[in-house]
N, CA, C and O of each residue as an XYZ file, in Angstrom:
340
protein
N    -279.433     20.219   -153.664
C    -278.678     21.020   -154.607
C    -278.562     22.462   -154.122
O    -277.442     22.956   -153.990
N    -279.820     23.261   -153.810
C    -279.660     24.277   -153.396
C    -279.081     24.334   -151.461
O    -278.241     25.195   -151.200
N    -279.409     23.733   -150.690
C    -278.027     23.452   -149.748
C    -276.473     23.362   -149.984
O    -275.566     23.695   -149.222
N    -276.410     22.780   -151.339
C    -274.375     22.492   -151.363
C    -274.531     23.984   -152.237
O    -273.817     24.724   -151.561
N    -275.048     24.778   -153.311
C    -274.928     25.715   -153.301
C    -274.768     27.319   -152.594
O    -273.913     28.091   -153.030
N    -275.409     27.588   -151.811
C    -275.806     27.650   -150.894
C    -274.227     27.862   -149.520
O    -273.843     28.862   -148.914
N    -273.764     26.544   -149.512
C    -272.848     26.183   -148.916
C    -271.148     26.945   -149.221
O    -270.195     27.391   -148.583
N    -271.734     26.636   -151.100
C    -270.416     27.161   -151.326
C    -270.085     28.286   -151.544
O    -268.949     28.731   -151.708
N    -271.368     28.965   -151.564
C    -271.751     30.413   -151.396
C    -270.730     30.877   -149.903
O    -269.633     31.385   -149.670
N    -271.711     30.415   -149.278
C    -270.570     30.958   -148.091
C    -269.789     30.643   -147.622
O    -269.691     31.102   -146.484
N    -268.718     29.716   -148.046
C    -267.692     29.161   -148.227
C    -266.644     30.318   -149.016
O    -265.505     30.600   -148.645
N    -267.252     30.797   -150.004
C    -266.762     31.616   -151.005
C    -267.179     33.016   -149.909
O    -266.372     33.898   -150.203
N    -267.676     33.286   -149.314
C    -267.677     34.694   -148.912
C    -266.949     34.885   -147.824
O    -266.574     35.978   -147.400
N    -266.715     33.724   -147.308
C    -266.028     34.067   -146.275
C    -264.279     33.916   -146.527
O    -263.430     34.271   -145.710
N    -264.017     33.308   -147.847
C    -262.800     33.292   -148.470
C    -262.491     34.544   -148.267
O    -261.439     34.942   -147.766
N    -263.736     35.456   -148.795
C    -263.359     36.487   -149.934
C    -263.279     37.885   -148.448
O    -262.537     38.861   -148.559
N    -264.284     37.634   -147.055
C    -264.207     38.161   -146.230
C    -262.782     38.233   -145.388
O    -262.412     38.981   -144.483
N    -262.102     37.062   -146.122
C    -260.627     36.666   -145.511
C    -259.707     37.958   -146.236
O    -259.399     39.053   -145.765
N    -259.489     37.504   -147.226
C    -259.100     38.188   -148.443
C    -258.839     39.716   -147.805
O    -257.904     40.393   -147.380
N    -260.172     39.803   -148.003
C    -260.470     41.674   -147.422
C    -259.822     42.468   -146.272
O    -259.407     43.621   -146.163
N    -259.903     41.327   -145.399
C    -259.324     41.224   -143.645
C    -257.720     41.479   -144.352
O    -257.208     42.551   -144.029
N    -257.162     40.868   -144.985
C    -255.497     40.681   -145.130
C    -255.315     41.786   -145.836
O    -254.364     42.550   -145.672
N    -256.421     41.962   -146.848
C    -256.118     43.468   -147.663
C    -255.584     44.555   -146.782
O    -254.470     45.050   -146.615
N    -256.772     44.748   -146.279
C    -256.980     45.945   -144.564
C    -255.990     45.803   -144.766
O    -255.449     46.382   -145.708
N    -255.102     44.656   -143.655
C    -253.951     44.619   -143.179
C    -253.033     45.072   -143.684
O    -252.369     45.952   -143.135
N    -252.712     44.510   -145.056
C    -251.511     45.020   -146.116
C    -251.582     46.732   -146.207
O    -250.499     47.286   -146.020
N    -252.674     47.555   -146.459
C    -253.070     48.745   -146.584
C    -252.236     49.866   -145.341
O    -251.454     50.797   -145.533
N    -252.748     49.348   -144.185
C    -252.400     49.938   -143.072
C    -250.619     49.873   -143.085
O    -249.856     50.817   -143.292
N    -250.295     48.541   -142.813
C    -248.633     48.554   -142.777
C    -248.482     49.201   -144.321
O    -247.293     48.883   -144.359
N    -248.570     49.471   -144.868
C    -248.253     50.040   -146.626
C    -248.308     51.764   -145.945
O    -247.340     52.511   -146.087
N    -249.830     52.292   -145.075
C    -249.822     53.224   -144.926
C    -248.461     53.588   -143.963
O    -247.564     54.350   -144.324
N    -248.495     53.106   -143.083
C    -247.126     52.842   -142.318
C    -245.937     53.128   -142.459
O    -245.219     53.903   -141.828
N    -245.651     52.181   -143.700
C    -244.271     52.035   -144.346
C    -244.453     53.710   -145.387
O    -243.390     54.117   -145.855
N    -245.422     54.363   -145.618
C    -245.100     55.313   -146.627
C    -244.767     57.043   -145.703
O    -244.290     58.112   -146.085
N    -245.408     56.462   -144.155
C    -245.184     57.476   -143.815
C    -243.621     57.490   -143.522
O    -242.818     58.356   -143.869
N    -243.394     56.406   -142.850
C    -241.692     56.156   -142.931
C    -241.103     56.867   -143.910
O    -240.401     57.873   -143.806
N    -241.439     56.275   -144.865
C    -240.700     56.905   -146.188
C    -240.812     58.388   -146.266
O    -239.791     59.053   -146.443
N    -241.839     58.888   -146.162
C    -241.934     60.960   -145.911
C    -241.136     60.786   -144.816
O    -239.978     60.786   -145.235
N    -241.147     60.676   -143.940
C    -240.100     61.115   -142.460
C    -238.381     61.114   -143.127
O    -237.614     62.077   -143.164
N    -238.094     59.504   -143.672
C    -236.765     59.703   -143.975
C    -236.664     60.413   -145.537
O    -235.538     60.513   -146.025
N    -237.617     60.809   -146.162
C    -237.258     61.954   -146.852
C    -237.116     63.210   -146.733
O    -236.372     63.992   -147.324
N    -237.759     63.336   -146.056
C    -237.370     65.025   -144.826
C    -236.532     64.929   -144.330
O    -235.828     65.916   -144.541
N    -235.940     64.024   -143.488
C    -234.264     63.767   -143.364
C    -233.073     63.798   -144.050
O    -231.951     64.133   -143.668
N    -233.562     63.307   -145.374
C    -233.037     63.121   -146.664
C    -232.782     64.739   -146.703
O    -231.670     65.223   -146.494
N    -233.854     65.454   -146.972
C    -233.488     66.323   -147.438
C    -233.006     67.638   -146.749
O    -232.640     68.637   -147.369
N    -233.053     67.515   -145.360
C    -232.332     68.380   -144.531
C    -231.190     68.059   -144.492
O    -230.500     69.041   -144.766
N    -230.361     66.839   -144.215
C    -229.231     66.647   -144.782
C    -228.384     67.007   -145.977
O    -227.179     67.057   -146.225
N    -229.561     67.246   -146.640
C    -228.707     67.336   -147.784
C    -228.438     69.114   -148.321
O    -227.485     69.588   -148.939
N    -229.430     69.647   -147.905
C    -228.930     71.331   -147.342
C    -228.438     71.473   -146.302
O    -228.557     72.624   -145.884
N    -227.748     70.592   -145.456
C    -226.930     70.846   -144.396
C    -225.342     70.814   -145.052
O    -224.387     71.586   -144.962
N    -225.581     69.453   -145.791
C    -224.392     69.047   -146.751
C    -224.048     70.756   -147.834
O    -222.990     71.384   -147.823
N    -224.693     70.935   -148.246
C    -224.934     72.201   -149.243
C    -224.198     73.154   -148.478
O    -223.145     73.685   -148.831
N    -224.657     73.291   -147.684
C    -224.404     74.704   -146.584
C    -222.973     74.277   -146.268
O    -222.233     75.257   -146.346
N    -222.282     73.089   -145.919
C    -221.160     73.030   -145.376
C    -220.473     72.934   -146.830
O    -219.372     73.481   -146.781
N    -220.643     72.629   -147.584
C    -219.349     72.458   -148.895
C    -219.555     74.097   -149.326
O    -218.461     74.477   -149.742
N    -220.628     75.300   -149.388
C    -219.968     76.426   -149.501
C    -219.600     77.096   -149.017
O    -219.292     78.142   -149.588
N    -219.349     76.894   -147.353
C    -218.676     77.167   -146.305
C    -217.337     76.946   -146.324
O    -216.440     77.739   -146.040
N    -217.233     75.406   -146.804
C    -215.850     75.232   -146.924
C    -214.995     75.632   -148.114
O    -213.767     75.688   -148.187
N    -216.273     76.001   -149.381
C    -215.373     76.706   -150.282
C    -215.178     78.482   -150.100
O    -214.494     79.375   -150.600
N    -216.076     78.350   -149.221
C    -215.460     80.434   -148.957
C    -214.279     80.265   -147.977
O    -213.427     81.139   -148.136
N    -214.001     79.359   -146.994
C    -213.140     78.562   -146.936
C    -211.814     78.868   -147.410
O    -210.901     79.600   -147.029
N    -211.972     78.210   -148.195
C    -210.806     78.061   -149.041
C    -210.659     79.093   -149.867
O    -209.508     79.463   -150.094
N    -211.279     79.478   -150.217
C    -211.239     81.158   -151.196
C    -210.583     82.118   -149.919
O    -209.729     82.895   -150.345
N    -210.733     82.173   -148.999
C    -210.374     83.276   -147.924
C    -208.696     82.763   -147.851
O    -207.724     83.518   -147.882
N    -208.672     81.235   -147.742
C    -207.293     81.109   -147.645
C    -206.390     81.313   -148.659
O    -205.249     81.726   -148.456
N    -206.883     81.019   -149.850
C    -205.874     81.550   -151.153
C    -205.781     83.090   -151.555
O    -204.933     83.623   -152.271
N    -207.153     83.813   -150.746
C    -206.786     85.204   -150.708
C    -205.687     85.574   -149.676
O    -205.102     86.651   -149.796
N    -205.376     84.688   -148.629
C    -204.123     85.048   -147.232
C    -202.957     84.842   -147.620
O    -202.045     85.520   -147.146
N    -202.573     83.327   -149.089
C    -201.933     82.905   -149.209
C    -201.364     83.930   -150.572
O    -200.266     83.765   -151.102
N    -202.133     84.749   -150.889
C    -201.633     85.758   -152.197
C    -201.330     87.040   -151.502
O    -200.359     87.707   -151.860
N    -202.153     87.446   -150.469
C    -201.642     88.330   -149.830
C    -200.213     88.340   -148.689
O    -199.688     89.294   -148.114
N    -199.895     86.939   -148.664
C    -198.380     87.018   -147.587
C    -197.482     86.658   -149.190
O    -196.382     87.165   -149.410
N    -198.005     85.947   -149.946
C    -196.834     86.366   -151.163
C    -196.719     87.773   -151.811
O    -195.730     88.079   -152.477
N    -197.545     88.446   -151.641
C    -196.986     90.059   -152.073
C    -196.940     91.307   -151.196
O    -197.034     92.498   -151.492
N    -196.777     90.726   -150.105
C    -196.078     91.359   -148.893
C    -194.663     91.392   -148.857
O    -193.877     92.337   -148.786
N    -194.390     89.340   -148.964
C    -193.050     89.022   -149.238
C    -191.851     89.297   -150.268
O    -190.637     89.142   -150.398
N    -193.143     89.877   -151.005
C    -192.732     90.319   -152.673
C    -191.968     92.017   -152.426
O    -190.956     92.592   -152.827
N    -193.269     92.377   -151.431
C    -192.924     94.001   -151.356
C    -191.642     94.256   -150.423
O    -190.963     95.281   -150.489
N    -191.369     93.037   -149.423
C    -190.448     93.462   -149.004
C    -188.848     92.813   -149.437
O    -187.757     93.327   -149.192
N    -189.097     91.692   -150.059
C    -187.473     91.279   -150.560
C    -187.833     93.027   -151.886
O    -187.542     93.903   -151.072
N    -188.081     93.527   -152.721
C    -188.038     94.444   -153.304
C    -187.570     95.297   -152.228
O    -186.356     95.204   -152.043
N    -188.155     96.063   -151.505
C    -187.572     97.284   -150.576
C    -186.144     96.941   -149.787
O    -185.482     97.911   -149.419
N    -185.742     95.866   -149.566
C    -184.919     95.297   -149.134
C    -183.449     95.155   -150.367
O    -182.264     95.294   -150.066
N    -183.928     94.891   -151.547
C    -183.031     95.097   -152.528
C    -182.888     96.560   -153.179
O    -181.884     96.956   -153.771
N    -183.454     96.913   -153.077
C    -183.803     98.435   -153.188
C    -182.841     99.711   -152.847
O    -183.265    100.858   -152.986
């Protein structure tokens, strides 16, 4: 009796020594996979102030051009006036 006990004792510990072994394992690739995840979030997020930086670039952009495009209309303005004048 105390032999098959005994037996299943370490039968059971070495399940459980299994167990532990695969845990490890899972842990490490988990640690792995999370550093991944910080790396492409720092990517994430330099991109995305790169993105930032270029859309108010392109809206001063565009503000500079509707200031060129108001300033050759009242040039054009000043001179059909002096011209009718």
């Amino acid at each position: 009796m105390r032999k098959k006990i005994y037996t299943q004792y370490k039968d059971l510990q070495n399940r459980i020594d299994r167990v532990e072994k695969e845990l490890d394992r899972v842990n490490v690739r988990m640690d792995r996979f999370e550093n991944r995840m910080d790396k492409l979030d720092t990517k994430l997020d330099k991109l995305s102030d790169k993105i930032d930086a270029l859309h108010n670039e392109i809206k001063s952009s565009a503000n500079h051009g509707q200031i060129a495009t108001i300033s050759t209309i009242g040039i054009a303005i000043a001179v059909i006036y002096s011209l009718l004048r």
